[in-house]
BALOBA-1460 file (C-alpha; in Angstrom, 3 decimals):
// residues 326
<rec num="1" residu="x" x="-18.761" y="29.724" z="-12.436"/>
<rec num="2" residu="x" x="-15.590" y="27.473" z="-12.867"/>
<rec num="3" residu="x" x="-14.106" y="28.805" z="-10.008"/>
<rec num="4" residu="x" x="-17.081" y="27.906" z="-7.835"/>
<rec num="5" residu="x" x="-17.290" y="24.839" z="-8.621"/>
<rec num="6" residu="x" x="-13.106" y="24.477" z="-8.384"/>
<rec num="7" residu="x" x="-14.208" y="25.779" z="-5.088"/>
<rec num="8" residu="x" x="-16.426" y="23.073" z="-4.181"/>
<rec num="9" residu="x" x="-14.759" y="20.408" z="-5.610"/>
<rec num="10" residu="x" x="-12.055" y="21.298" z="-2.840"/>
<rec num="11" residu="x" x="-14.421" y="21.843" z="-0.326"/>
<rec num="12" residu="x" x="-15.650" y="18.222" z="-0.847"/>
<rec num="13" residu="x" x="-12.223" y="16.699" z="-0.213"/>
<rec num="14" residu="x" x="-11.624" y="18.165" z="3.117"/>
<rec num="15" residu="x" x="-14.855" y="18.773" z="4.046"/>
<rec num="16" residu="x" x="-13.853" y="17.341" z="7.601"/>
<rec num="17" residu="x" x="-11.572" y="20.190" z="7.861"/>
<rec num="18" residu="x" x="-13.340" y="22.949" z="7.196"/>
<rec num="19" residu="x" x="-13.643" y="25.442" z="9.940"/>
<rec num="20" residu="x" x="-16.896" y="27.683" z="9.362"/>
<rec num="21" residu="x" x="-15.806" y="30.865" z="8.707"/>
<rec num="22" residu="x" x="-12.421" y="30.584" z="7.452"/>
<rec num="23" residu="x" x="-12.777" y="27.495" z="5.402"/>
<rec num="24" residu="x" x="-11.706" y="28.947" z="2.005"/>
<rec num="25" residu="x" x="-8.868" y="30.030" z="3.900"/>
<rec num="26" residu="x" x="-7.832" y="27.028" z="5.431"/>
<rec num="27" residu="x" x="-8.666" y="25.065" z="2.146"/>
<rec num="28" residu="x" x="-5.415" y="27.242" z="0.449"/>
<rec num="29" residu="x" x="-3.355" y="26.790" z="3.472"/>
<rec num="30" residu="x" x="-3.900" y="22.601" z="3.365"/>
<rec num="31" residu="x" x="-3.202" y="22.888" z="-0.238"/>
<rec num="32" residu="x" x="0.212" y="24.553" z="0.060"/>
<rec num="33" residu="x" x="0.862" y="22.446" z="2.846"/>
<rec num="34" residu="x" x="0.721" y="19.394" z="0.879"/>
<rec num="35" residu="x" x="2.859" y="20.456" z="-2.074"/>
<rec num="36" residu="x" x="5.272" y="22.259" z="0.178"/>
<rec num="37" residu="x" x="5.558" y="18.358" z="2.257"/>
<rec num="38" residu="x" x="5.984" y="16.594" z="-1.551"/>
<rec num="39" residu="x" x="8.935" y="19.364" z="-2.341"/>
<rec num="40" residu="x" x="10.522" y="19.104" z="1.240"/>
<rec num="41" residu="x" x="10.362" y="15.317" z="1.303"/>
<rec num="42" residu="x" x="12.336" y="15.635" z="-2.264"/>
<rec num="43" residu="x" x="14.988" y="17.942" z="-1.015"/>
<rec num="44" residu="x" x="15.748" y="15.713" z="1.741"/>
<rec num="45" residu="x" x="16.164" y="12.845" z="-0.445"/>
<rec num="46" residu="x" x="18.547" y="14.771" z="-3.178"/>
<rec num="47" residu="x" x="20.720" y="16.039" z="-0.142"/>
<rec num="48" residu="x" x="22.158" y="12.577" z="-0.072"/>
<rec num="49" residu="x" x="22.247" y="11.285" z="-3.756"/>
<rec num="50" residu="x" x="23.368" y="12.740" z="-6.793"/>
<rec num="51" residu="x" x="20.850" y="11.153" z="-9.240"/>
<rec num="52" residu="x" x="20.484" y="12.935" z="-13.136"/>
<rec num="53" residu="x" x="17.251" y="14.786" z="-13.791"/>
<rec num="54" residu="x" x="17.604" y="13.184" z="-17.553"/>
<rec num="55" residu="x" x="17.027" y="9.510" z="-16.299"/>
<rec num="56" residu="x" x="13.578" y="8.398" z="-18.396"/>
<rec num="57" residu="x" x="11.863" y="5.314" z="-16.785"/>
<rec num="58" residu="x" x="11.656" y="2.745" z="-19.909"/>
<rec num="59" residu="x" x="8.094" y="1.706" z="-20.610"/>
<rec num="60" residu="x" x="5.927" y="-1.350" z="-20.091"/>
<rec num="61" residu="x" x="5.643" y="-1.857" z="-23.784"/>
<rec num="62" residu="x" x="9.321" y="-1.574" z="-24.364"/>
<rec num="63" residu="x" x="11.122" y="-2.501" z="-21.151"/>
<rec num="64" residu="x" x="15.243" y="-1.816" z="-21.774"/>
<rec num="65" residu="x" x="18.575" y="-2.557" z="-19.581"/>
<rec num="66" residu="x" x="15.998" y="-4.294" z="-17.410"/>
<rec num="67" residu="x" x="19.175" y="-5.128" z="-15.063"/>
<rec num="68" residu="x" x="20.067" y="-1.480" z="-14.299"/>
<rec num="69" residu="x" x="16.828" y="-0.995" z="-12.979"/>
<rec num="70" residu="x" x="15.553" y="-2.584" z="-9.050"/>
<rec num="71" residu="x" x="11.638" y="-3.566" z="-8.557"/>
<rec num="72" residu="x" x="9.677" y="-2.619" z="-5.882"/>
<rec num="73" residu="x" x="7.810" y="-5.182" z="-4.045"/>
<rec num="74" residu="x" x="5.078" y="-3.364" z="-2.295"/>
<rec num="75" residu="x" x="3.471" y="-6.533" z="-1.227"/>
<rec num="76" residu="x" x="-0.428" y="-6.731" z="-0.024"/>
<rec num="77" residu="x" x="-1.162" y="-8.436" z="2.947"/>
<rec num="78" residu="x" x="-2.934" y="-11.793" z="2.395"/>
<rec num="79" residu="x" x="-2.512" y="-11.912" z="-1.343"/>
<rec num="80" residu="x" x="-0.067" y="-14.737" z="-1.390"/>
<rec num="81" residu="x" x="3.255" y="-12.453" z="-1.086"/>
<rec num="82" residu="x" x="5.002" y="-15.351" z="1.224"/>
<rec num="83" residu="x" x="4.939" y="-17.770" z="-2.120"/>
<rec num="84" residu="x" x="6.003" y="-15.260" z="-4.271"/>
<rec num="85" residu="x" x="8.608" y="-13.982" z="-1.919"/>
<rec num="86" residu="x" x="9.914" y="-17.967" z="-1.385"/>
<rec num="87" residu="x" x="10.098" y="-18.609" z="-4.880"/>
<rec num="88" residu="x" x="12.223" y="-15.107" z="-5.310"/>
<rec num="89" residu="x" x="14.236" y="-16.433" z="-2.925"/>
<rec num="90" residu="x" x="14.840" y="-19.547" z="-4.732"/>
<rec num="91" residu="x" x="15.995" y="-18.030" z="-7.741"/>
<rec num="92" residu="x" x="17.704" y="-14.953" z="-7.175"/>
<rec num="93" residu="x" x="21.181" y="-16.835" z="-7.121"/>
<rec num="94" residu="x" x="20.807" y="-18.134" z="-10.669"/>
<rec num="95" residu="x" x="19.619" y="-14.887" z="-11.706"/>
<rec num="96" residu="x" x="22.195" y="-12.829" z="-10.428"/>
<rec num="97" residu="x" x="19.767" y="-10.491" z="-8.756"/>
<rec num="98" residu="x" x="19.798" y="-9.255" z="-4.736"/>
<rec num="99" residu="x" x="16.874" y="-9.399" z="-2.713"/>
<rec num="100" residu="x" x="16.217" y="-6.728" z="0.020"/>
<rec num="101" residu="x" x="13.742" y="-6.874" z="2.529"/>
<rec num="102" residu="x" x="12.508" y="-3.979" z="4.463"/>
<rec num="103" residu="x" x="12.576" y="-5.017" z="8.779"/>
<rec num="104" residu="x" x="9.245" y="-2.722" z="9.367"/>
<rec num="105" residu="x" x="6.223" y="-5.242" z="8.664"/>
<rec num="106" residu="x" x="2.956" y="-3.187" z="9.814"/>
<rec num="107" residu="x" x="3.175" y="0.376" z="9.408"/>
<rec num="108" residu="x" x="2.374" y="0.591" z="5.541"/>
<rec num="109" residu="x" x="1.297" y="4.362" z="5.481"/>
<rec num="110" residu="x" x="4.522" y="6.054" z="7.335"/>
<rec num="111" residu="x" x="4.637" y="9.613" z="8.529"/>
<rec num="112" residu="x" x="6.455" y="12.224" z="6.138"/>
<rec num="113" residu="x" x="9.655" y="11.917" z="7.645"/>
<rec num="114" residu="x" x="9.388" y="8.050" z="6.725"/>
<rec num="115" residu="x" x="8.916" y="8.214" z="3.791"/>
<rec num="116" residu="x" x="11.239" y="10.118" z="3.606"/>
<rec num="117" residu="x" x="13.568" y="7.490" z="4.940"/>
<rec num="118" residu="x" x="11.903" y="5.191" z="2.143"/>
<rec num="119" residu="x" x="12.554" y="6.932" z="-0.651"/>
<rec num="120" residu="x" x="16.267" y="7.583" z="0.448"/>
<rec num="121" residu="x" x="16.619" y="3.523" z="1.363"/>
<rec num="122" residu="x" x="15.118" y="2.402" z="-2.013"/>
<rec num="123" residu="x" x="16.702" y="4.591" z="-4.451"/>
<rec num="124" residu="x" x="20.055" y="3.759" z="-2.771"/>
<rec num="125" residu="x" x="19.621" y="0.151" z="-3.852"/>
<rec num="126" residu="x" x="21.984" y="-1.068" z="-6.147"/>
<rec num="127" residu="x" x="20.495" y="-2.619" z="-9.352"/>
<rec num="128" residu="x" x="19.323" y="-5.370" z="-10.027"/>
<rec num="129" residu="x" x="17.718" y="-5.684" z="-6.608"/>
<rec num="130" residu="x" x="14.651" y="-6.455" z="-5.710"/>
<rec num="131" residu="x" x="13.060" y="-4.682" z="-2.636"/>
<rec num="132" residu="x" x="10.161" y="-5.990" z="-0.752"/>
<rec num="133" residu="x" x="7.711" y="-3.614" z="2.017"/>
<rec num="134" residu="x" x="4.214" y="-3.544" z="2.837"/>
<rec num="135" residu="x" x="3.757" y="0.013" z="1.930"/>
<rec num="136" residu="x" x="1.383" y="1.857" z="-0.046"/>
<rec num="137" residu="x" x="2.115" y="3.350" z="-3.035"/>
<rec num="138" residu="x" x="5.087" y="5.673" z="-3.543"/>
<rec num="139" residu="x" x="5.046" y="8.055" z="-6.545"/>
<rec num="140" residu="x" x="8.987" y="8.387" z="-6.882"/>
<rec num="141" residu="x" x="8.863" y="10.572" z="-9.710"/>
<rec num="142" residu="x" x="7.022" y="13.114" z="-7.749"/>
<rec num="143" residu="x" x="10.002" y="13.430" z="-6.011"/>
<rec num="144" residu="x" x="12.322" y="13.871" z="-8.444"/>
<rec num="145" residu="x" x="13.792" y="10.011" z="-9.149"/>
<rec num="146" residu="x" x="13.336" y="7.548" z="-11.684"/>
<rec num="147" residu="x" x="10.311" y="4.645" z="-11.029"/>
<rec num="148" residu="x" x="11.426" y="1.507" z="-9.533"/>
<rec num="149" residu="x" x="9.805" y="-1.763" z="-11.574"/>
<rec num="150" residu="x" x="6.363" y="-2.209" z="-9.464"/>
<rec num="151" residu="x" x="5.519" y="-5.306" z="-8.945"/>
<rec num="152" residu="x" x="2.079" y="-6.934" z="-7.091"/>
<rec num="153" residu="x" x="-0.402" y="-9.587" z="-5.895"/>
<rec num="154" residu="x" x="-3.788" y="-9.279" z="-5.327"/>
<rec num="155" residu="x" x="-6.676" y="-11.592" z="-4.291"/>
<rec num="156" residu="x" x="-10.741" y="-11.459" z="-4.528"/>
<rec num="157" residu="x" x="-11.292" y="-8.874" z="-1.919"/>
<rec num="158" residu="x" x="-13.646" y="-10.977" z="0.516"/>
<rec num="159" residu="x" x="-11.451" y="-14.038" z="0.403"/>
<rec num="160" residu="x" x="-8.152" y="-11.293" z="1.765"/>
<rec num="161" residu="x" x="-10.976" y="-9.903" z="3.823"/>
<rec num="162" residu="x" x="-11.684" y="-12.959" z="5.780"/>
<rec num="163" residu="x" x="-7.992" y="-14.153" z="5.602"/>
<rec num="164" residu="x" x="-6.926" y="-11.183" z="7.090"/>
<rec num="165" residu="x" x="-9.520" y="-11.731" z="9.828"/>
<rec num="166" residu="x" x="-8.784" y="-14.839" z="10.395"/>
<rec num="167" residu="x" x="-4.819" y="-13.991" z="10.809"/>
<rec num="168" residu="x" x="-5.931" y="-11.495" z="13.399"/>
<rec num="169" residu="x" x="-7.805" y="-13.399" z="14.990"/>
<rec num="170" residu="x" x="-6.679" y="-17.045" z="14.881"/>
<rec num="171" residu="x" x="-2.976" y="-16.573" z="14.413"/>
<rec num="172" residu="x" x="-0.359" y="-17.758" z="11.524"/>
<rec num="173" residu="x" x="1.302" y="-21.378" z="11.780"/>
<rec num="174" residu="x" x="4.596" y="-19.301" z="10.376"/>
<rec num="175" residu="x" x="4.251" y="-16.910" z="13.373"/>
<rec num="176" residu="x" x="3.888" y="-18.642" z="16.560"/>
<rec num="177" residu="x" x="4.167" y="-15.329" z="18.599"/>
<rec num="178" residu="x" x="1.251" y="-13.779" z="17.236"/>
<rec num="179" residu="x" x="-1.360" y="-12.682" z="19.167"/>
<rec num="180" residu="x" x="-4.891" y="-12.808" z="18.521"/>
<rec num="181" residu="x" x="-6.623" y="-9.857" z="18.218"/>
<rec num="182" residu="x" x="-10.109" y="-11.024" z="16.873"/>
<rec num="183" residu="x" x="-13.473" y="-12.424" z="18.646"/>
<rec num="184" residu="x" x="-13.724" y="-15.197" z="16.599"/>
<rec num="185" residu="x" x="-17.252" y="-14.793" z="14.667"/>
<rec num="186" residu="x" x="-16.555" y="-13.385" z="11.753"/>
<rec num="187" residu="x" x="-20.579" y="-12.669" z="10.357"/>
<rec num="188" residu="x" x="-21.832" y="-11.028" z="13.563"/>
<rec num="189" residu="x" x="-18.638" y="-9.165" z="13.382"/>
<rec num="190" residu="x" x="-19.173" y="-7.352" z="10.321"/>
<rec num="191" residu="x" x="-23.094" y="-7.713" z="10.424"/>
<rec num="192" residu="x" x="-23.066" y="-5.696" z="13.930"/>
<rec num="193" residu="x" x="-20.482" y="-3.395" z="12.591"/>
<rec num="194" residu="x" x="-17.958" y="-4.045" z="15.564"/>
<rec num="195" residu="x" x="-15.095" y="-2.295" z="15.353"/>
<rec num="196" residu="x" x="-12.487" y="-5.044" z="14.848"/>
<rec num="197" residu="x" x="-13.836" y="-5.381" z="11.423"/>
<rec num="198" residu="x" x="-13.719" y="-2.135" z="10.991"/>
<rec num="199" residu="x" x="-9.462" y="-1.734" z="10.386"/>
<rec num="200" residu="x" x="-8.141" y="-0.138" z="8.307"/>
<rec num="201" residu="x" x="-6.197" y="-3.846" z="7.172"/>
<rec num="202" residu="x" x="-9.699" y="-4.898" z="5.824"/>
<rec num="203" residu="x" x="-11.742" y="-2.187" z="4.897"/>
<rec num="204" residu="x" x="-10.711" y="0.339" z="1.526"/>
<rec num="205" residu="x" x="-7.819" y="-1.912" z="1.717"/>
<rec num="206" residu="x" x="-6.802" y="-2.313" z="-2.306"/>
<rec num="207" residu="x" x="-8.009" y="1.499" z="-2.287"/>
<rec num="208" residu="x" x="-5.852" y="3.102" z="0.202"/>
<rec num="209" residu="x" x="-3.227" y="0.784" z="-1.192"/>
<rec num="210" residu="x" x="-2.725" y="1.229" z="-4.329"/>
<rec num="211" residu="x" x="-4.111" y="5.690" z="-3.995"/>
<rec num="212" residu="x" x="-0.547" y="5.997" z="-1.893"/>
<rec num="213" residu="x" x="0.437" y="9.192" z="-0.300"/>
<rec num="214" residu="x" x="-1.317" y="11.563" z="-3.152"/>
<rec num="215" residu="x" x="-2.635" y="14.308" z="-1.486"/>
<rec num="216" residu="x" x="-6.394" y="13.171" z="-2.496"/>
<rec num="217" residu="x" x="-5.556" y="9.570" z="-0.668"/>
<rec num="218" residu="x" x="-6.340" y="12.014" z="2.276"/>
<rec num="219" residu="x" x="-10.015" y="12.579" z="0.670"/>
<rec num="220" residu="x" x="-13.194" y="11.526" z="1.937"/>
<rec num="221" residu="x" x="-14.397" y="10.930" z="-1.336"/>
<rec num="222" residu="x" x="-14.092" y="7.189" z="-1.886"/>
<rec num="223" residu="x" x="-14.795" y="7.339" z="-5.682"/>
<rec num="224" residu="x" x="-11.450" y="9.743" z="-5.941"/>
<rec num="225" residu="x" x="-9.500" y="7.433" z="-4.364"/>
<rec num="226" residu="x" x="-10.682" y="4.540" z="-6.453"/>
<rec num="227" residu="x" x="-10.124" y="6.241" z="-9.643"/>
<rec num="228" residu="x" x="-6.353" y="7.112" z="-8.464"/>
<rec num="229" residu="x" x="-6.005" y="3.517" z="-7.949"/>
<rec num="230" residu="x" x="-7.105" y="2.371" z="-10.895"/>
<rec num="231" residu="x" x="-4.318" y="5.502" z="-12.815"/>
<rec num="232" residu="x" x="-1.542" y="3.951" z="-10.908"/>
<rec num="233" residu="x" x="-2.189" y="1.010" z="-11.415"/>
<rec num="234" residu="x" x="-2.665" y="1.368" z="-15.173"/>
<rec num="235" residu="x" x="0.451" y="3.517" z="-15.303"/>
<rec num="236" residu="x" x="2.732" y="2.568" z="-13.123"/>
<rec num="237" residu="x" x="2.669" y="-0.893" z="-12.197"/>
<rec num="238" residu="x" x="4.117" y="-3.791" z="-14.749"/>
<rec num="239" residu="x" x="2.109" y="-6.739" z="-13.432"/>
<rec num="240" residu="x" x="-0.132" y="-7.397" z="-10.855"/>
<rec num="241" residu="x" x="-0.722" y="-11.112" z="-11.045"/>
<rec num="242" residu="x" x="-3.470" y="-12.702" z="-8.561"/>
<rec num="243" residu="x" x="-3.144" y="-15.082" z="-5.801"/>
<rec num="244" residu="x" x="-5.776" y="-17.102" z="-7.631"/>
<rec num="245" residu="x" x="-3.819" y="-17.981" z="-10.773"/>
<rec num="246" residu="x" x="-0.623" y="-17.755" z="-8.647"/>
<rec num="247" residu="x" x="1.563" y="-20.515" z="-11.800"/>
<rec num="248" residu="x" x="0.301" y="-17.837" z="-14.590"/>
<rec num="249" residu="x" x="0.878" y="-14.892" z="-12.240"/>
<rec num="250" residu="x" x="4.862" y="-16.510" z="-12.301"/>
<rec num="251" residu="x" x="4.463" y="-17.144" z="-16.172"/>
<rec num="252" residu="x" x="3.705" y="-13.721" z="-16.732"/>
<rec num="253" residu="x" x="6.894" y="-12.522" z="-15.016"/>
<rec num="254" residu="x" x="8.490" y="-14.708" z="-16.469"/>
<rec num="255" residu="x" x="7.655" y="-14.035" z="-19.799"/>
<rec num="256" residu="x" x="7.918" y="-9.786" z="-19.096"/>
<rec num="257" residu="x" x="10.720" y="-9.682" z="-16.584"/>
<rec num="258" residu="x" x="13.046" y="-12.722" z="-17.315"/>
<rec num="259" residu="x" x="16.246" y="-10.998" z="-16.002"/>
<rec num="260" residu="x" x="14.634" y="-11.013" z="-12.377"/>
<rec num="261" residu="x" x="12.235" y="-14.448" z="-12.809"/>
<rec num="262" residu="x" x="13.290" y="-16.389" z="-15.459"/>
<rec num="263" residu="x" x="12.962" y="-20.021" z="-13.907"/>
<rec num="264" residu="x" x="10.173" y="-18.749" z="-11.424"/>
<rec num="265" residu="x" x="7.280" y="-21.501" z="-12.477"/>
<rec num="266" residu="x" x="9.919" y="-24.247" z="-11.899"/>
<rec num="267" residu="x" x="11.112" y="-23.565" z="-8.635"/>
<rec num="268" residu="x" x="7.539" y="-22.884" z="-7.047"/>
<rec num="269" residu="x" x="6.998" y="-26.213" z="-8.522"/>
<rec num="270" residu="x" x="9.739" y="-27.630" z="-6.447"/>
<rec num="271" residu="x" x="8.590" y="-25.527" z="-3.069"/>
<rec num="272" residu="x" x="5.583" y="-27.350" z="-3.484"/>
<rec num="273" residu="x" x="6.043" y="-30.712" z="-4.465"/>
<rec num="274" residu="x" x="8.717" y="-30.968" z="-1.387"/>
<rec num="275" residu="x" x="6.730" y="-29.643" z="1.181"/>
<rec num="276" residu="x" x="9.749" y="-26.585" z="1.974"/>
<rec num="277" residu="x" x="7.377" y="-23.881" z="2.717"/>
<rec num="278" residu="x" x="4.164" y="-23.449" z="3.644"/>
<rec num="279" residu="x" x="1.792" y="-20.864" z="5.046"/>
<rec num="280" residu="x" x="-1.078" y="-21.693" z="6.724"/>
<rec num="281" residu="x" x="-3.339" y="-19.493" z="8.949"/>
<rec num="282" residu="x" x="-4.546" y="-20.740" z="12.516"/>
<rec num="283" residu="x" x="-8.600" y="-21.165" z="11.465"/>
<rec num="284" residu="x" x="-9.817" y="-24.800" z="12.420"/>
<rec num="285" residu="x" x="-12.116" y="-22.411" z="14.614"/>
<rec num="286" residu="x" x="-13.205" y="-19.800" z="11.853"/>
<rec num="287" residu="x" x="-16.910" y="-20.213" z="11.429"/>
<rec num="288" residu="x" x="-18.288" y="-19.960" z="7.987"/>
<rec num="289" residu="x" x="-19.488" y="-16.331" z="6.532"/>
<rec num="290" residu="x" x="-23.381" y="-16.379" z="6.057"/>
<rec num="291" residu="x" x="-25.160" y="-15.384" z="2.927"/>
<rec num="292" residu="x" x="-25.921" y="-11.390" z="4.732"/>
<rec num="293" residu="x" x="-22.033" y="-11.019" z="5.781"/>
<rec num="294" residu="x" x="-21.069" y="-12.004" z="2.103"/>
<rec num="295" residu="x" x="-23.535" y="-9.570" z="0.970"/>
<rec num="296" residu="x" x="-22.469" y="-6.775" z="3.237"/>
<rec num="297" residu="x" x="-18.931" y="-6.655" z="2.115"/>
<rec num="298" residu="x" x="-19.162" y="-7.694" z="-1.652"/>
<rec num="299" residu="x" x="-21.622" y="-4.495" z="-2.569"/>
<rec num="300" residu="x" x="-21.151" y="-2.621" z="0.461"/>
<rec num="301" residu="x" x="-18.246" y="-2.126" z="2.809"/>
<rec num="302" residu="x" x="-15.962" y="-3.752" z="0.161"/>
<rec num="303" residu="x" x="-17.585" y="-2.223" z="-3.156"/>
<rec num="304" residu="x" x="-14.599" y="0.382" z="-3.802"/>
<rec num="305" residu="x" x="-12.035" y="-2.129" z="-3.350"/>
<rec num="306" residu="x" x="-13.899" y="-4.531" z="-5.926"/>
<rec num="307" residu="x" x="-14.029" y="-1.354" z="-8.506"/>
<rec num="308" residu="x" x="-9.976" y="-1.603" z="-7.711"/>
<rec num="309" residu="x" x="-9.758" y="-5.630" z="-7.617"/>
<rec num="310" residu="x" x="-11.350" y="-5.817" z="-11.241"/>
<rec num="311" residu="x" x="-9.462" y="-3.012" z="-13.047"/>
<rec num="312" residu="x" x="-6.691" y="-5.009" z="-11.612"/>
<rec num="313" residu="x" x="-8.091" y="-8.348" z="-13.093"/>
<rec num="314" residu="x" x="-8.400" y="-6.704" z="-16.778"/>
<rec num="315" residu="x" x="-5.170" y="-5.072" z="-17.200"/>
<rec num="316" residu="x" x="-3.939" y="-8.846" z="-15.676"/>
<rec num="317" residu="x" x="-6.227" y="-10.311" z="-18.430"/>
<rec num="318" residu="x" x="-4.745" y="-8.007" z="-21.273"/>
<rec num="319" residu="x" x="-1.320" y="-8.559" z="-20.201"/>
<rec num="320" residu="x" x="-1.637" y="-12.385" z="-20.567"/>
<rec num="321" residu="x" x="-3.083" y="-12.204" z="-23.690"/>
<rec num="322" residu="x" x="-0.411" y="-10.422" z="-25.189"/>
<rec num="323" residu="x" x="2.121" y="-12.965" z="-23.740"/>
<rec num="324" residu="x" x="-0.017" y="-15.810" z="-25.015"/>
<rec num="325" residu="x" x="-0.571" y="-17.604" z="-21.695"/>
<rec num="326" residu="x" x="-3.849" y="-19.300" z="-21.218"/>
């Protein structure tokens, strides 16, 4: 009986793949595939770093020799990652930290040989560094090296939804080359199910995100996805602050990670006080979302991500508590 149902529960994930008669089969053949991929991508990796099996990555609770350790940066899209990456900038210097910046800016699920190239890039980074992508998820241990610090944004899931419309479709002040992609009306868009609004940017975005390159990311079970979203983002990630409470989002890493951000609520006061950044999207012609389009993506299209967005907000919650910032 348990193995029928092991069975099934298998059969469920890849039900897309299943050939009819030798689905079991093919089932045990994907399944090897995928662990023999994590183990290959690993043995690449060690071929060109010596790195000791012994290393244990300190915990949240009890973070040690914070300075012999980089952060990873996997920034969302839309979620206010320009600030934070400006007011990085600003105080690196005093902080005696290096900031790296990856050059690829819209392939954030790479092919196996990628990642590959990732993994090798980022654990080659000399600490303390901190190393900025948009890139989901990357499990390092899995492949046999300690955790980078993981850092994050994230942002109500309709407001990133209609920003990252908007940036397709309208353009970005900061990126005058851009071209627009979008039709311009965003509620008969996603009311008529066109396929623009149907990207992978803006739909199971937070989902896909923060699941990574797990073997059940690849599942087309949404609520198995969603609940490894919600692990790894319990267990792996310090702080994910929110674009919304951006000044206690800066507090917070302040107060957890001062050897990489001590100073950080200062000097994004002095970005914006003097006017030296600022990010703007192109949408004096964005029409307003109706009442229907608000209530097709907030408890449909976009009702995983918001399962995602709110475990988010409570560990974000807890984690403020504990530092005592309001």
């Amino acid at each position: 009986m348990a193995f029928a149902l092991k069975v099934l529960k298998i059969s469920f994930y890849s039900s897309i793949f299943i050939l009819p008669v030798l689905g079991i089969q093919f089932l045990i053949h994907r399944r090897r595939y995928y662990l023999k991929n994590h183990e290959r991508i690993a043995r690449e990796v060690h071929r060109t770093h010596d790195i000791e099996s012994s290393v244990v990555p300190a915990t949240f609770h009890n973070l040690t020799d914070v300075r012999s350790r980089n952060i990873f940066y996997n920034r969302l899209k839309k979620c206010g990652s320009r600030s934070l990456f400006m007011t990085i900038l600003e105080i690196a210097s005093e902080n005696k930290i290096s900031v790296a910046s990856s050059t690829v800016y819209h392939d954030e699920h790479p092919s196996e040989s990628q990642l590959s190239d990732e993994i090798n890039k980022v654990v080659r980074l000399k600490p303390p560094t901190l190393y900025n992508r948009h890139i989901h998820y990357i499990d390092f241990e899995k492949y046999g090296f300690p955790q980078p610090i993981y850092i994050n944004m994230i942002r109500d899931p309709v407001s990133r939804y209609q920003s990252h419309y908007n940036y397709f479709t309208y353009g970005d002040t900061q990126l005058a080359s851009y071209n627009s992609q979008g039709k311009g009306n965003i509620s008969r868009c996603i009311l008529e199910g066109e396929r623009f609004c149907r990207k992978s940017e803006l739909m199971h975005y937070y989902t896909n995100y923060f699941c990574g390159f797990d073997p059940i990311c690849q599942s087309s079970s949404p609520a198995d996805r969603v609940e490894m979203a919600k692990k790894h983002i319990s267990e792996k990630y310090l702080v994910i602050g929110t674009t919304e409470d951006f000044d206690n989002t800066l507090k917070l890493l302040e107060a957890m990670i001062p050897e990489y951000f001590r100073g950080a609520p200062q000097a994004w006061r002095g970005i914006r006080k003097f006017a030296k950044y600022k990010t703007k999207s192109r949408t004096r012609e964005a029409g307003k979302m109706t009442g229907n389009a608000y209530k097709k993506l907030r408890y449909g299209i976009l009702a995983a991500d918001y399962e995602v967005y709110e475990h988010a907000l409570k560990k974000y919650a807890e984690l403020k508590k504990q530092h005592g910032i309001d």
